[in-house]
Biopython code that builds the backbone (N, CA, C, O; Angstrom):
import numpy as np
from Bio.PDB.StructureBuilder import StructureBuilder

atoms = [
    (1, "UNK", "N", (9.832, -34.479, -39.701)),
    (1, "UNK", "CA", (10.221, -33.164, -39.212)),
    (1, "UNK", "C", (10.774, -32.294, -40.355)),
    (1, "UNK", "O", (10.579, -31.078, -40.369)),
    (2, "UNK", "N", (11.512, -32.979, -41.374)),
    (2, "UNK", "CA", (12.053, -32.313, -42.338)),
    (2, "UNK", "C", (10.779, -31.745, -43.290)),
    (2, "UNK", "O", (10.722, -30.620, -43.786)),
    (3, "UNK", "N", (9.935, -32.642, -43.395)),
    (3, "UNK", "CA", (9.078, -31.978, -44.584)),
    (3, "UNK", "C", (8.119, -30.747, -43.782)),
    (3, "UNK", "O", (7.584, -29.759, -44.284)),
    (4, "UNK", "N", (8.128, -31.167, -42.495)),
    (4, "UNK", "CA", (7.146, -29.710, -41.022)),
    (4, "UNK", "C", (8.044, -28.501, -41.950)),
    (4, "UNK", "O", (7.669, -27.646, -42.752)),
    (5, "UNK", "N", (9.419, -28.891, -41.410)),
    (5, "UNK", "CA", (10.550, -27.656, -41.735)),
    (5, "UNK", "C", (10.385, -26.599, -42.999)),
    (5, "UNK", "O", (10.503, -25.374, -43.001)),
    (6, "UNK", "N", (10.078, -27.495, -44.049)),
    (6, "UNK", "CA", (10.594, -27.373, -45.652)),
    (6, "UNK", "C", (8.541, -26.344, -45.844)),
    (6, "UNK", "O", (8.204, -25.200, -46.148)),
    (7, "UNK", "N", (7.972, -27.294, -45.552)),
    (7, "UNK", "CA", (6.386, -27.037, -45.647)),
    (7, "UNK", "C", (6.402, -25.602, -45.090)),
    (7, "UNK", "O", (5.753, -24.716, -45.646)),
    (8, "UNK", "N", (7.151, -25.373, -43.981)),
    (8, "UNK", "CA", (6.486, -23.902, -43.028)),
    (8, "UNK", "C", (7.298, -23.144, -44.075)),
    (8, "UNK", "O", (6.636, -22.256, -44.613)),
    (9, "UNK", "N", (8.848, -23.281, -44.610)),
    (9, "UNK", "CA", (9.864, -22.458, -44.734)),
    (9, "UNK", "C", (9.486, -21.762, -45.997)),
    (9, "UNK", "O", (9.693, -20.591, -46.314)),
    (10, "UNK", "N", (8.739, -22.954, -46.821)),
    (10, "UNK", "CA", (8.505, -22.748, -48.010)),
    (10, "UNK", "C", (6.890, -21.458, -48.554)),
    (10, "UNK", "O", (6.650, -20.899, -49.624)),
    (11, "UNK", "N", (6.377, -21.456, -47.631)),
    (11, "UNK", "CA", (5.611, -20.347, -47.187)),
    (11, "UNK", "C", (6.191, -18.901, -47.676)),
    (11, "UNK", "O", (5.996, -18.114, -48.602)),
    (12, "UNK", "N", (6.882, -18.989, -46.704)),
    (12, "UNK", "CA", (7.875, -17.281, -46.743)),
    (12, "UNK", "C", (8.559, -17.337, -47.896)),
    (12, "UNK", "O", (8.265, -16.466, -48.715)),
    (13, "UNK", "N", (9.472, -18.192, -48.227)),
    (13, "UNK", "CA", (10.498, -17.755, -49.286)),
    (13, "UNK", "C", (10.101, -18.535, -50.739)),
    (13, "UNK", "O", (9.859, -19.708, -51.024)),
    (14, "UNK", "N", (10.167, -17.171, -51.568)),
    (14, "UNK", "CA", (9.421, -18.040, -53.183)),
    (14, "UNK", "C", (10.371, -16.911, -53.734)),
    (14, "UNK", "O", (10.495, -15.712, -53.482)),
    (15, "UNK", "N", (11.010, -17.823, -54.621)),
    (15, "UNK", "CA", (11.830, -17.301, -55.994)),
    (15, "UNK", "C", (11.525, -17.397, -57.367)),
    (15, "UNK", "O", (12.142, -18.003, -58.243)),
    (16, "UNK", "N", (10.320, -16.609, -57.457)),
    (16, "UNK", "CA", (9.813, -16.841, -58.909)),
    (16, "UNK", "C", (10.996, -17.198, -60.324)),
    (16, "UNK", "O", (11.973, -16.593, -60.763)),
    (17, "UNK", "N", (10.207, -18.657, -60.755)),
    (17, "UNK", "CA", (10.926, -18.833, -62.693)),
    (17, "UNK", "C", (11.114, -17.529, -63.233)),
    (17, "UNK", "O", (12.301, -17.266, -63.430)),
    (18, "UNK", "N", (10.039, -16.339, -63.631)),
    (18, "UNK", "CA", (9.726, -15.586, -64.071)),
    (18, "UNK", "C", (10.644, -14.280, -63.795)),
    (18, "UNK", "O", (9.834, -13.354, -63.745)),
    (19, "UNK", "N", (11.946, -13.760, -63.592)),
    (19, "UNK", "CA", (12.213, -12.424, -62.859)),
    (19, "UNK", "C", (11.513, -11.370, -63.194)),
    (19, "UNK", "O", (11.701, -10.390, -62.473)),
    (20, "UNK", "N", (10.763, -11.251, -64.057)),
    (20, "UNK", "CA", (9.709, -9.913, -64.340)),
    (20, "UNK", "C", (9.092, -9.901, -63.327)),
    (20, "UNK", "O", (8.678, -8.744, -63.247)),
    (21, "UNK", "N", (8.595, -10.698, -62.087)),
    (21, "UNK", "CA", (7.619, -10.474, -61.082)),
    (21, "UNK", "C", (8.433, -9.250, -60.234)),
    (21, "UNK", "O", (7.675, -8.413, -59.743)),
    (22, "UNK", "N", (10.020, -9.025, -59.980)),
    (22, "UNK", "CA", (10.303, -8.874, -59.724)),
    (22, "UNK", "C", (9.913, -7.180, -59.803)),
    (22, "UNK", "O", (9.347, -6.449, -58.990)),
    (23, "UNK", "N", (10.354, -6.981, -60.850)),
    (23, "UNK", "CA", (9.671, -5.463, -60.917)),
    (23, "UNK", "C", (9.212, -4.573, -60.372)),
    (23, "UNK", "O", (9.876, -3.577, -60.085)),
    (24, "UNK", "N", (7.270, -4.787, -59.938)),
    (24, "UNK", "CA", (6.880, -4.521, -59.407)),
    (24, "UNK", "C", (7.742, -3.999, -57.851)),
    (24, "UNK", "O", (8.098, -2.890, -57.453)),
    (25, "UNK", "N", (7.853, -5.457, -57.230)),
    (25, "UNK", "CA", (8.863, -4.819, -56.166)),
    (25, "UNK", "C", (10.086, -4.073, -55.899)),
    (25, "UNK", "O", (10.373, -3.583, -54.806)),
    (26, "UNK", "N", (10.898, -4.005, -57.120)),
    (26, "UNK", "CA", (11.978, -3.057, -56.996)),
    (26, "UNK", "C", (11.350, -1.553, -57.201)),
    (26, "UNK", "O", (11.815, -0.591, -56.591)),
    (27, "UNK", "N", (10.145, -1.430, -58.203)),
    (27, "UNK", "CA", (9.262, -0.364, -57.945)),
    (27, "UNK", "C", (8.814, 0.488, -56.700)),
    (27, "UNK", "O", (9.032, 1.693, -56.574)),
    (28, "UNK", "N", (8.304, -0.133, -56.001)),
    (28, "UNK", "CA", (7.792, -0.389, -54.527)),
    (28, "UNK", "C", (8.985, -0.010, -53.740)),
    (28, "UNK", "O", (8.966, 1.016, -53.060)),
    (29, "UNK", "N", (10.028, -0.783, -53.793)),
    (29, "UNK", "CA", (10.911, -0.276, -53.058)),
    (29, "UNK", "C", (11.931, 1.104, -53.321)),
    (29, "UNK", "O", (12.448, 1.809, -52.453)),
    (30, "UNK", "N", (12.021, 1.217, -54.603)),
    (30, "UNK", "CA", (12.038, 2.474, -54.993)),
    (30, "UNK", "C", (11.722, 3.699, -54.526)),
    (30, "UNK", "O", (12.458, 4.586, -54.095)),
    (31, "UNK", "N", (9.579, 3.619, -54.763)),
    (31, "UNK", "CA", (9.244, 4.355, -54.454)),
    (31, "UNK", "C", (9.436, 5.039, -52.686)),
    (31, "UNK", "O", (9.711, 6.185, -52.331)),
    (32, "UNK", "N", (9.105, 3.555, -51.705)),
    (32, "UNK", "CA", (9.602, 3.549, -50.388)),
    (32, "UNK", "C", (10.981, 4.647, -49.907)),
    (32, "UNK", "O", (11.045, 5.386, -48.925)),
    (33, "UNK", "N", (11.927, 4.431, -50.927)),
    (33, "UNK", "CA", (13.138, 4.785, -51.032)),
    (33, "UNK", "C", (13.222, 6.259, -50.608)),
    (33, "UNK", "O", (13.611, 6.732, -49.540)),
    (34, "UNK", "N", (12.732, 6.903, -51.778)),
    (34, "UNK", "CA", (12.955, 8.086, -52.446)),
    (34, "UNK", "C", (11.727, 9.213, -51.008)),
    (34, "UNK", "O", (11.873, 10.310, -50.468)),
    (35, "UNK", "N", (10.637, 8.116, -50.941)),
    (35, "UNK", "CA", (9.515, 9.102, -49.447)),
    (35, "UNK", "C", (11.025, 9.019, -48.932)),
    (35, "UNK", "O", (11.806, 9.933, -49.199)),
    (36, "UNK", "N", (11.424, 7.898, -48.181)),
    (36, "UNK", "CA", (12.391, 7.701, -46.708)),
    (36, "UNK", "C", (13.138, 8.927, -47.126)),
    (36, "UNK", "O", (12.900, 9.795, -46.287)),
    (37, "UNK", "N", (13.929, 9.372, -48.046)),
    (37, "UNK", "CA", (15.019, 9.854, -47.709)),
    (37, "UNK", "C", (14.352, 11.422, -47.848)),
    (37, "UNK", "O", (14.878, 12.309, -47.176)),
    (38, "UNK", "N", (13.096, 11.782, -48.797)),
    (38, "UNK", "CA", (12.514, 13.076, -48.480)),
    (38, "UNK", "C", (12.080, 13.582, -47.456)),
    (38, "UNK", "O", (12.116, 14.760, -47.098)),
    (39, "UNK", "N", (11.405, 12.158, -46.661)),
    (39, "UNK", "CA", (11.128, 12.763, -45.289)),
    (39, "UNK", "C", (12.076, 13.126, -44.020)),
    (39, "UNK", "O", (11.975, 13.928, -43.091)),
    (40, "UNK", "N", (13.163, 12.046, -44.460)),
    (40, "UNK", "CA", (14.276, 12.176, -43.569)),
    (40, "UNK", "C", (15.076, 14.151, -43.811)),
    (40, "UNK", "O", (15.641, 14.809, -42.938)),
    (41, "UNK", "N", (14.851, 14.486, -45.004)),
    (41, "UNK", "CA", (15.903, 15.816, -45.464)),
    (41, "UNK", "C", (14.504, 17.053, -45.146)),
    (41, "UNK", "O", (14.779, 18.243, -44.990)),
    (42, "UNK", "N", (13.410, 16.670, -45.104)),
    (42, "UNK", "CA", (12.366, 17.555, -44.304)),
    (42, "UNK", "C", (12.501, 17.769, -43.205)),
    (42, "UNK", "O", (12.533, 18.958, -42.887)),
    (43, "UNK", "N", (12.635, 16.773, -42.173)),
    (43, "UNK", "CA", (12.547, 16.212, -40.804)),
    (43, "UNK", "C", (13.945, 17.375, -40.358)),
    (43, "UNK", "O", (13.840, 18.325, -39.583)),
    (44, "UNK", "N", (15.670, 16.791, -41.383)),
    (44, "UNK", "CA", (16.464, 17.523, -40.997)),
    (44, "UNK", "C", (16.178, 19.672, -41.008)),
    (44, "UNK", "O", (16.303, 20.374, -40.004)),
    (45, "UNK", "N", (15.840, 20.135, -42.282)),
    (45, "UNK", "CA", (15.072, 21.031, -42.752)),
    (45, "UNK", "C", (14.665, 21.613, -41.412)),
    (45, "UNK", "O", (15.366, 22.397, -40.772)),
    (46, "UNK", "N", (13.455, 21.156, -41.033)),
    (46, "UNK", "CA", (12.992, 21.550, -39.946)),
    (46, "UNK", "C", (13.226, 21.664, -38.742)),
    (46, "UNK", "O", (12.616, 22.486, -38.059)),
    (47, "UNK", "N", (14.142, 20.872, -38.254)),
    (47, "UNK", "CA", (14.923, 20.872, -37.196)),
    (47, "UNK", "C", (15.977, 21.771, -37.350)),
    (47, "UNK", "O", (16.541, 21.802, -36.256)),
    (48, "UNK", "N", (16.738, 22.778, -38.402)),
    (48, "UNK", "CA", (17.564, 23.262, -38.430)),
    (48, "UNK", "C", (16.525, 24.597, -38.577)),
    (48, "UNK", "O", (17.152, 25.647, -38.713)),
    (49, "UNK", "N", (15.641, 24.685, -38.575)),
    (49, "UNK", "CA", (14.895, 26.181, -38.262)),
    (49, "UNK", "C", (14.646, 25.914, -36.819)),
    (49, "UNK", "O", (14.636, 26.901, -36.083)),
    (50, "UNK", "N", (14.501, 25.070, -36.443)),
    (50, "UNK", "CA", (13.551, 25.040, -35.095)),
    (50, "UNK", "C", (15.145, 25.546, -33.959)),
    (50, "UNK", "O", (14.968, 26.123, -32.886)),
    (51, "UNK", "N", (16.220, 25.277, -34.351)),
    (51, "UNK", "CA", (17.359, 25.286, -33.814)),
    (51, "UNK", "C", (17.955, 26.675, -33.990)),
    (51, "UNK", "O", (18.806, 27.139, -33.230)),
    (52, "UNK", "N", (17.384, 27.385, -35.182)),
    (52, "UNK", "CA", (17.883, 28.921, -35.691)),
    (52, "UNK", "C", (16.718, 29.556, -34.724)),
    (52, "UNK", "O", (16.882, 30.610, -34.110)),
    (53, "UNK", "N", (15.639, 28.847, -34.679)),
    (53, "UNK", "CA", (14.372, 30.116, -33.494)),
    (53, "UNK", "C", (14.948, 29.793, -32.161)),
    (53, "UNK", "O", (15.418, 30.763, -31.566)),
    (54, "UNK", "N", (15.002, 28.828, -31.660)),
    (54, "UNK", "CA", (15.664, 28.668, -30.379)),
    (54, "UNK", "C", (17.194, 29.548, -30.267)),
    (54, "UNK", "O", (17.386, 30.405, -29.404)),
    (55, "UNK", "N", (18.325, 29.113, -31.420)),
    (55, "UNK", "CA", (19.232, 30.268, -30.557)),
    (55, "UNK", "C", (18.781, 31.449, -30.678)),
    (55, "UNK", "O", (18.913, 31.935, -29.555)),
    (56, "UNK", "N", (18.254, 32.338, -31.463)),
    (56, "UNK", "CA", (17.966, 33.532, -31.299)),
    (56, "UNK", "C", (16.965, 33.914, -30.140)),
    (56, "UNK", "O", (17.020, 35.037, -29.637)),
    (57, "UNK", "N", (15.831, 32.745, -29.622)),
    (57, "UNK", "CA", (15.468, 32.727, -28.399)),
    (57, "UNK", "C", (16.728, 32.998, -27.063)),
    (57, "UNK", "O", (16.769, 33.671, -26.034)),
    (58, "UNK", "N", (17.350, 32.361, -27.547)),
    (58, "UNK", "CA", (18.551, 32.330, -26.278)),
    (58, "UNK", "C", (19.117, 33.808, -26.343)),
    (58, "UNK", "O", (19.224, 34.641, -25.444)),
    (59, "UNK", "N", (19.394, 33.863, -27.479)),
    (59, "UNK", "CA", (20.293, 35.461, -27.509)),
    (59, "UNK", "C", (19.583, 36.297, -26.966)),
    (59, "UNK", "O", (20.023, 37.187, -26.239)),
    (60, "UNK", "N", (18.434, 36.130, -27.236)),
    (60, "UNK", "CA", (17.230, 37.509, -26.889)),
    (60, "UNK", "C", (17.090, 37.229, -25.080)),
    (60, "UNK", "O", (17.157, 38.221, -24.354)),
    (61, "UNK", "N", (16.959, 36.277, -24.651)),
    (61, "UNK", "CA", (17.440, 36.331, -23.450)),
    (61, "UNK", "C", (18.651, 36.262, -22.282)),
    (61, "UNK", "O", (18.685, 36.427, -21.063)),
    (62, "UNK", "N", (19.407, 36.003, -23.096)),
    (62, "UNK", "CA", (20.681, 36.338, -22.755)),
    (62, "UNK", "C", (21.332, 38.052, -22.456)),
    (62, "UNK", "O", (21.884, 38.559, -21.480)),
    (63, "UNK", "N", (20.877, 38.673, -24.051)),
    (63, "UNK", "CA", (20.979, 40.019, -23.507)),
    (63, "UNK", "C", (19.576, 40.516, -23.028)),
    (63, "UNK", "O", (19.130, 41.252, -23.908)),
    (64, "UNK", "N", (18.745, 40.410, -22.030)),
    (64, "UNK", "CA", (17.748, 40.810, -21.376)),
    (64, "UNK", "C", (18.436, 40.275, -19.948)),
    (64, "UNK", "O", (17.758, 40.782, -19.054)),
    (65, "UNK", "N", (19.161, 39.720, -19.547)),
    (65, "UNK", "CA", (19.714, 39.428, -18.491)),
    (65, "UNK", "C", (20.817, 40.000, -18.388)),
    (65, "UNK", "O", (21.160, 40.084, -17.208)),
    (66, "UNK", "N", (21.345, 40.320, -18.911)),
    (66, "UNK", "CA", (22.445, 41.338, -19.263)),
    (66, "UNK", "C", (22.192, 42.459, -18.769)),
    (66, "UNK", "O", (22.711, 43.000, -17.792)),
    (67, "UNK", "N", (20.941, 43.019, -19.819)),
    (67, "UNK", "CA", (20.616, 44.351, -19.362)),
    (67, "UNK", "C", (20.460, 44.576, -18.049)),
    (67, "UNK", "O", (21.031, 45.415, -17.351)),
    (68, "UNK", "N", (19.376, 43.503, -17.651)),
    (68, "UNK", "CA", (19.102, 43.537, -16.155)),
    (68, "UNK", "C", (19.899, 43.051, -15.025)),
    (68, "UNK", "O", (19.441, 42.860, -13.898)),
    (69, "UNK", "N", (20.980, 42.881, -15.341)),
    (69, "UNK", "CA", (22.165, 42.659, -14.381)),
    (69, "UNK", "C", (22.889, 44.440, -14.406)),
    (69, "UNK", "O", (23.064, 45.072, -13.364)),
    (70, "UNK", "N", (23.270, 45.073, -16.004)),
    (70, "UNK", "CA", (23.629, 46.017, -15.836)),
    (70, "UNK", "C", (22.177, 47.443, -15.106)),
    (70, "UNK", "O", (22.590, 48.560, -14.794)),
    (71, "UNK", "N", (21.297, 47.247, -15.025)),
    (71, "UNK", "CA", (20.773, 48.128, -14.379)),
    (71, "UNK", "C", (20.842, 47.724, -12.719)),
    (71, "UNK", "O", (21.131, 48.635, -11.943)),
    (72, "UNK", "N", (20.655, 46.757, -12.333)),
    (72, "UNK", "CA", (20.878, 46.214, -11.075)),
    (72, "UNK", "C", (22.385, 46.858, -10.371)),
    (72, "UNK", "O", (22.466, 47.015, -9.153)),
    (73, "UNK", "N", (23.386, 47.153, -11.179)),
    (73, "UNK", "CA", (24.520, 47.460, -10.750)),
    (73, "UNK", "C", (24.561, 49.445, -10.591)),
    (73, "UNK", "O", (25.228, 50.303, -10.013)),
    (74, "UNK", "N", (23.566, 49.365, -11.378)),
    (74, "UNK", "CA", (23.973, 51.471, -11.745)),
    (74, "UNK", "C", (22.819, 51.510, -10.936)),
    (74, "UNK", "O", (22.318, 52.591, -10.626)),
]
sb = StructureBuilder()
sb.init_structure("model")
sb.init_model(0)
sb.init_chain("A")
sb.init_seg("    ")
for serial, (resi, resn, name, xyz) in enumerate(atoms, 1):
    if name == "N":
        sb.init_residue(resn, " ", resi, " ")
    sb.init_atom(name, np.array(xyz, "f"), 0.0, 1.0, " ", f" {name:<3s}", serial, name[0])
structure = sb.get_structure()
């Protein structure tokens, strides 16, 4: 059972002699890095316009109900 264990485990986890292999992947994750957090400050970006057209949506109907409350009264 121990060597089932060691045989499957040893699959997934490898710690290269060599740390230069390493590289590559801190590269990689790097690059990963730097998209995540551009797309994340786009994503925000855009949502803070989409939030500036909506309140001014609101305002613009807000005073159109206004108006039409004050003509309703005169």
């Amino acid at each position: 059972m121990d060597f089932l264990n060691h045989a499957l485990l040893g699959l997934f986890l490898y710690f290269p002699e060599d740390k230069s292999e390493y590289i590559p992947a801190g590269i990689t994750c790097f690059i990963f890095l730097v998209a995540a957090v551009f797309t994340m400050r786009a994503i925000m970006n855009y949502s803070k316009k989409e939030e500036m057209k909506t309140k001014q949506f609101e305002d613009e109907v807000t005073k159109r109900n206004q108006r039409l409350k004050d003509d309703t009264r005169t």
